[in-house]
N, C-alpha and C positions, 0 to 999 in steps of 0.2 A: 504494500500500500504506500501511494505517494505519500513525503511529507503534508503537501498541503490537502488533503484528503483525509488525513491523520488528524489535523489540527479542526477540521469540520468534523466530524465523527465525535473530538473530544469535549466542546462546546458544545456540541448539539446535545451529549447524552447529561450535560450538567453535571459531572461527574462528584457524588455523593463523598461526605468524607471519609467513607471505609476504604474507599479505592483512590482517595489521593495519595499522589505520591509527594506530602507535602511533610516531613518529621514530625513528629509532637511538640510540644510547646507546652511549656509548664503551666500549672495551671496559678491563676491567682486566689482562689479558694473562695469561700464564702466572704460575703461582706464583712465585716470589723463591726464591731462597737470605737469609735475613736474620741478621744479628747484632744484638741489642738489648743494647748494653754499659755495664757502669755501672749499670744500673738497680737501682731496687728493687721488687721483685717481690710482691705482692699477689696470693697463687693462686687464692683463692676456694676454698679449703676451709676457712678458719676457721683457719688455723697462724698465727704471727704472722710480719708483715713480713719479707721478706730484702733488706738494703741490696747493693749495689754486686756485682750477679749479672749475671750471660751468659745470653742466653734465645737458642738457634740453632732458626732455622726454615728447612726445604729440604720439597721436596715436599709445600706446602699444610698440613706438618703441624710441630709443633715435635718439633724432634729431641734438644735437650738443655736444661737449666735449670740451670747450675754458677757456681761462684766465677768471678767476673770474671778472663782473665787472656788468651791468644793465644787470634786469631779464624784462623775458617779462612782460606784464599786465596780468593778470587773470590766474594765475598760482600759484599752492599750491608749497611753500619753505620752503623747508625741511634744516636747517643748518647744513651744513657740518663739522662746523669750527672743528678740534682737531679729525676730525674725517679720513675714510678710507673706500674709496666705493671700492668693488669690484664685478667680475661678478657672477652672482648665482652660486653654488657650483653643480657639476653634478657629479652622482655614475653611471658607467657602469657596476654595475652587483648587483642588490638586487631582495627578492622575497616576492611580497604584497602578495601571497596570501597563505592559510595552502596549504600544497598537501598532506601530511602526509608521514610516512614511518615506517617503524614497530615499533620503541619509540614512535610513534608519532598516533598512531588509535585512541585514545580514543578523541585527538583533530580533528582529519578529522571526526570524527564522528557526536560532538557535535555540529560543527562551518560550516560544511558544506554550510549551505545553508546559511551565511553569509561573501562571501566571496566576496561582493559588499564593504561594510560596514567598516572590515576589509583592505581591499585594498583602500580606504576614510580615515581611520587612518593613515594608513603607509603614503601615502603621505604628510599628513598633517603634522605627525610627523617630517619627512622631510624638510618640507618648513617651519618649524618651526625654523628648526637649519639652516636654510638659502641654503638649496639642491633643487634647484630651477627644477633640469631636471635626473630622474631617467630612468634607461634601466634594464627592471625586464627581467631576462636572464632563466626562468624558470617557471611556474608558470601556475595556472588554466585559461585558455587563457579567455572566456569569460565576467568572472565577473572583471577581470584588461583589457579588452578592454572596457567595459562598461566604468569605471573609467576615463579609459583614454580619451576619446569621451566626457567624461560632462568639465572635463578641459578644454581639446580643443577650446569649445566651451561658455566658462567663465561660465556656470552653476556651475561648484563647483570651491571653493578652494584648489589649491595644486599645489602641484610639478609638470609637466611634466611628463608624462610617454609614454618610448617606447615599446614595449613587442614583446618578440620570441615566447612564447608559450612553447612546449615542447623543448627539447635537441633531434634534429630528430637522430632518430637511437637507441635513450630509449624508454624505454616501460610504464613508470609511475614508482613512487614512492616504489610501491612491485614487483617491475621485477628481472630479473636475471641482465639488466645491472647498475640496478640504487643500486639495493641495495643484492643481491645475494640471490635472495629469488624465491626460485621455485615454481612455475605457481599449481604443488601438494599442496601447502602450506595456498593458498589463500582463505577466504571467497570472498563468493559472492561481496561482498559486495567492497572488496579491489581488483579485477577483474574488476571492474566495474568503482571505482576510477582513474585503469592505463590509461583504456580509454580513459575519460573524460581527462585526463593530454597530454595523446598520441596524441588523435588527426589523430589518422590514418596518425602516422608519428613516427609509433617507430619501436622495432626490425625487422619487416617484412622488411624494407627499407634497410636493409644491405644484403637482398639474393637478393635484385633487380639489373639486368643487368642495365646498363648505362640506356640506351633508356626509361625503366619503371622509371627506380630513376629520369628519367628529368620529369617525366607526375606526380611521387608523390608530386616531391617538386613544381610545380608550383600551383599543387591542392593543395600545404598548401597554398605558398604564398598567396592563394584566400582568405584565413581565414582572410587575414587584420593583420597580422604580420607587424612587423616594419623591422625587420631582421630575417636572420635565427644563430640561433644555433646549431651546431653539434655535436656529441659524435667521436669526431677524434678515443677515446678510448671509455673504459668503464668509470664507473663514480670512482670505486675506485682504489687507487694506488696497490694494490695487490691482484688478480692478475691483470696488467693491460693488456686489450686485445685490439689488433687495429681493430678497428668499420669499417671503409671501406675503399676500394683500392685505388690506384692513379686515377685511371679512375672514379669511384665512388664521391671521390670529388672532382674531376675538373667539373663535372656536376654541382653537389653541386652550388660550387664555382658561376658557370657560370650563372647557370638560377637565380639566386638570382642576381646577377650583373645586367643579360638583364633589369631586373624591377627596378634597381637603390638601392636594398636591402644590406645592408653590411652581409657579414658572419661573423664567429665564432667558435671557436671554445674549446671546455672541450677534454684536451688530458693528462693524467699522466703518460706515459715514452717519453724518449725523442723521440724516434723514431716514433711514434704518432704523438708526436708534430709536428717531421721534414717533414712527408707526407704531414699536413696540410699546412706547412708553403708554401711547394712546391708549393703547389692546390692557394697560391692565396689568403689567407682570409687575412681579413680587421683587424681582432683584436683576440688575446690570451687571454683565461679567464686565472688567476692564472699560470702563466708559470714558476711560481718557486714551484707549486705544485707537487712536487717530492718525489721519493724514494731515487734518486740519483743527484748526483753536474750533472747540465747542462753541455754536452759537449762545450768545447769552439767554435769547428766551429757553431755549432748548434746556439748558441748566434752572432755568427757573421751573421748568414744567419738571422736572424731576425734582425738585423740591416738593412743590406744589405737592405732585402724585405720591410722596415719601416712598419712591422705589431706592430699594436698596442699591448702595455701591460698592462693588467689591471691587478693589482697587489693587493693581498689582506694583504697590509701593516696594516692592524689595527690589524691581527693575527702573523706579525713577529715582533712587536713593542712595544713599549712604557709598559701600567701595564700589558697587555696579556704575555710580554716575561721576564717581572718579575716575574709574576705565575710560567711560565717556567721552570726557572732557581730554583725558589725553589724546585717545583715539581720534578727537574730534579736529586737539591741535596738528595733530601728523597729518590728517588729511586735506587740510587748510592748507597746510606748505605744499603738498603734493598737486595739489590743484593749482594753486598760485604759477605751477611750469607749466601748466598744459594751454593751449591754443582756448580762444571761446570756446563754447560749447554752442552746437550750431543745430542740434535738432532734440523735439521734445526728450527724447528717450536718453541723450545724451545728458538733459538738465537732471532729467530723474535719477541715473546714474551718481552724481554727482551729489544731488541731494541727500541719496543713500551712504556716500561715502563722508559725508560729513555726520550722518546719524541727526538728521534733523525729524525725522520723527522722535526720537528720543528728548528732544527739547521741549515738540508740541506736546506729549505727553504728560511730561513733566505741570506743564501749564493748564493743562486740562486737570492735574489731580488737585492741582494746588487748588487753582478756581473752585472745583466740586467742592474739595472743603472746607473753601474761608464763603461761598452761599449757603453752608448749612444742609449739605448733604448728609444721608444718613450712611454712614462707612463702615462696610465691615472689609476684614483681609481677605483675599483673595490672590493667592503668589502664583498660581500656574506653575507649582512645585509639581516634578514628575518625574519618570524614572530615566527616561530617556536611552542612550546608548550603552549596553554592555561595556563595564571597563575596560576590557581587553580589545573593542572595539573604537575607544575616543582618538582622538588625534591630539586633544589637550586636555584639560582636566577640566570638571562640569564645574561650576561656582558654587559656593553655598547658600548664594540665593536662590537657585532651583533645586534642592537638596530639601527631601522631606525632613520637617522639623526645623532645622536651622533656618529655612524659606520661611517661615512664619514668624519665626522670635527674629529677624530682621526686618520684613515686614510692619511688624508694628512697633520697628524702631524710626522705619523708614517713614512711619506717617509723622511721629513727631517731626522730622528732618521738612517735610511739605506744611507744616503750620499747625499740626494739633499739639495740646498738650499730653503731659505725658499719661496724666488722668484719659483725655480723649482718646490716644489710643491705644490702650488698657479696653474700654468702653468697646469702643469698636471691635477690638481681638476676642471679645469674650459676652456683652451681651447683645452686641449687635450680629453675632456669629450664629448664635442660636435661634434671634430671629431671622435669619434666613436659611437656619435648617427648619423653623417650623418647630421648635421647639423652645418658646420662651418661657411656658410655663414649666417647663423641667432644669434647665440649662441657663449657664449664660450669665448667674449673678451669685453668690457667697447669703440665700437666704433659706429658713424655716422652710420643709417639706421640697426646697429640689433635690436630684441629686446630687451626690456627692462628688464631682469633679473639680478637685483641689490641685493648685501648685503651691509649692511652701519655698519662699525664697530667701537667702539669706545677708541679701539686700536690698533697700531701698528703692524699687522702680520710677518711684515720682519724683526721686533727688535725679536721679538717672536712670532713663529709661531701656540702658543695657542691662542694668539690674536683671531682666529678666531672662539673660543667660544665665542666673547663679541659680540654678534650681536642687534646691535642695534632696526635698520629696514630690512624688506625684502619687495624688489619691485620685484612682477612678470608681465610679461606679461604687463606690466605698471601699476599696481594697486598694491597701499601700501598696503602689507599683515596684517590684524590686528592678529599680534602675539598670544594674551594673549587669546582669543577664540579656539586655536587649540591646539590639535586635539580637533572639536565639537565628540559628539556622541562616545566616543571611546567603543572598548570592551576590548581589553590588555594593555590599557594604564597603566602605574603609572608613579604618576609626578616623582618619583626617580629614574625612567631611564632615565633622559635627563643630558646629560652633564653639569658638575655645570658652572655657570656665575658669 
């Protein structure tokens, strides 16, 4: 049997966890009864700091948040003193799983039928830097539904996970909308791949009339989606084309609503964006991912609507827009020898090599958050290339976990405070998992997902690499064993401590 006949055979049958070939994974046991004493408490609502408080967790869920003072009997006390609990860190937009794309065959290839395993890394890595609840916005739906279900279920250790599955209205990783590669172009084998990603939810869904697009998208929702995803456009900013009409996503919109689903949506010109924003959806992936500066009403109508913003500040920030800025000065001098530039394609060319999307970017996130957008992190953290496969080394800003705790250092660097985004990383995270009555803030009856730091995040908002403890789901995560099993780990992707 062919490889890629192989890899359809093995997603198709879902494959159950008696027959993965994925190692075990310790377990994290029952929940704790906990006392976190001494601390000072950082809720993630935007209140200010409370020093030297009592946070009691019993049944996976926190039970009280008072003055420090007698703990109960028979209960593990974890000391707080000098230290800084806050609520597990949540990323709205990463991808556990390979999908591949035309850089990328030679990993879709080898890693295929590991993409249980892999997705058991990523989270771990995750809950490792204290990212206690992930929403993979993309991704091979089966083997990150498996994942997610053994969490759920405290068989594995990790992070949370939500999952969309495809971008409906994309075709997979070698299509025309995801990556501009025509259908003449493909092996079998990478035909075979879109599928598998598609899901019986890609290009075809944009020539469907209203009526059929309501009966597709409830036959995905069947799939055990958390949410949906949509391609408001295509996937790249040039050319960008708009994916489907006002009627088209108001369906969208609505039959994901009827089942309690948030939408979403991937849109790069603004007029894309502004259809969407019309239609309803719950949350904006990258909305400063542009060619051009956000119009100003356009920014106002997303206020207006309070659709969420999931901003990929770990790519307009910190050492990523260091790189930038030098990259930007080499290519200035380089340019400065060349003749005019004498036809459109040449300008464009050019504009690329100075990285001037990465400016407009920049100014599109700033803008979203000084009108009073509502921001949650969204890093477009993902596995990417097989080690043995890169030609340079990946950055740690697309590196699961470290992408996030830079992230929301990255928003302070764009104008929030360090309060804001704290806020943003943890309860505006959960509202756009759809879970803000569980998630999201350090209060009475949610659960239990803790980081205990053992510095001051609001004096300095790197603090929140000093991660001391991580409590999920009510059970002390033992750090130093994670990720178990990895296959792209190196310990020198994690953010230093």
């Amino acid at each position: 049997m062919g490889k890629s006949r192989q890899l359809v055979r093995h997603w198709a049958l879902r494959a159950v966890a008696a027959v993965l070939a994925v190692p075990a994974v310790a377990q994290t046991g029952v929940a704790s009864d906990l006392a976190i004493v001494g601390v000072t408490v950082i809720d993630g609502t935007g209140a200010p700091a409370r020093p030297n408080m009592t946070v009691l967790v019993a049944g996976g869920r926190i039970q009280a948040v008072r003055a420090a003072g007698a703990t109960p009997a028979g209960v593990e006390v974890i000391d707080g003193r000098g230290r800084y609990l806050l609520p597990g860190f949540i990323d709205s937009n990463v991808h556990l799983s390979v999908y591949g794309n035309p850089a990328r065959r030679d990993t879709s290839v080898k890693y295929a039928d590991h993409g249980e395993q892999l997705a058991v890394e990523f989270t771990q890595r995750a809950l490792k830097a204290g990212v206690t609840t992930l929403r993979d916005s993309y991704g091979v739906l089966a083997p990150v539904l498996a994942v997610r279900d053994r969490v759920d279920r405290g068989e594995l250790v990790g992070a949370r996970i939500k999952a969309a599955g495809n971008i409906v209205g994309w075709g997979g990783p070698f299509s025309l909308t995801f990556s501009l590669t025509k259908d003449s172009e493909l092996s079998l084998f990478q035909e075979r791949w879109n599928d598998i990603l598609a899901q019986d939810a890609g290009e075809e869904l944009m020539d469907m009339t209203p009526d059929e697009l309501r009966v597709a998208i409830n036959r995905y929702l069947d799939k055990g989606v958390d949410f949906i995803k949509y391609g408001g456009t295509s996937h790249f900013l040039r050319p960008s084309l708009i994916g489907f009409s006002p009627r088209q996503q108001a369906v969208i919109v609505q039959e994901a609503h009827k089942r309690g689903k948030p939408v979403e949506t991937h849109a790069t010109s603004s007029e894309g964006l502004r259809l969407a924003v019309e239609a309803g959806i719950d949350l904006i992936q990258h909305p400063e991912l542009m060619s051009r500066d956000l119009p100003d009403d356009l920014i106002a109508l997303i206020v207006k609507q309070d659709a969420l913003c999931g901003l990929r500040s770990n790519f307009t920030a910190g050492a990523f827009r260091q790189r930038h800025l030098q990259a930007r000065a080499e290519a200035e001098a380089r340019i400065a020898k060349l003749p005019p530039a004498t036809t459109s394609a040449e300008r464009w060319r050019r504009l690329e090599m100075l990285g001037e999307n990465d400016d407009i970017q920049r100014r599109n996130s700033e803008r979203l958050i000084k009108a009073g957008c509502r921001v949650t992190v969204a890093t477009d953290s993902f596995l990417g290339d097989a080690p043995e496969f890169r030609r340079t080394p990946k950055g740690p800003e697309a590196e699961p976990g470290s992408g996030t705790i830079l992230a929301i250092q990255g928003l302070v660097e764009l104008g929030m405070t360090p309060m804001q985004a704290i806020v943003a990383g943890t309860r505006n995270g959960a509202a756009a998992a759809a879970m803000s009555k569980d998630l999201g803030t350090i209060e009475a009856g949610k659960i239990a997902d803790l980081v205990l730091l053992s510095a001051d995040p609001l004096a300095d908002i790197r603090n929140i690499e000093k991660v001391e403890a991580v409590i999920a789901q009510g059970r002390r995560v033992d750090l130093a064993r994670l990720p178990e099993n990895p296959l792209f780990y190196r310990p020198e992707q994690e953010v230093a401590r």
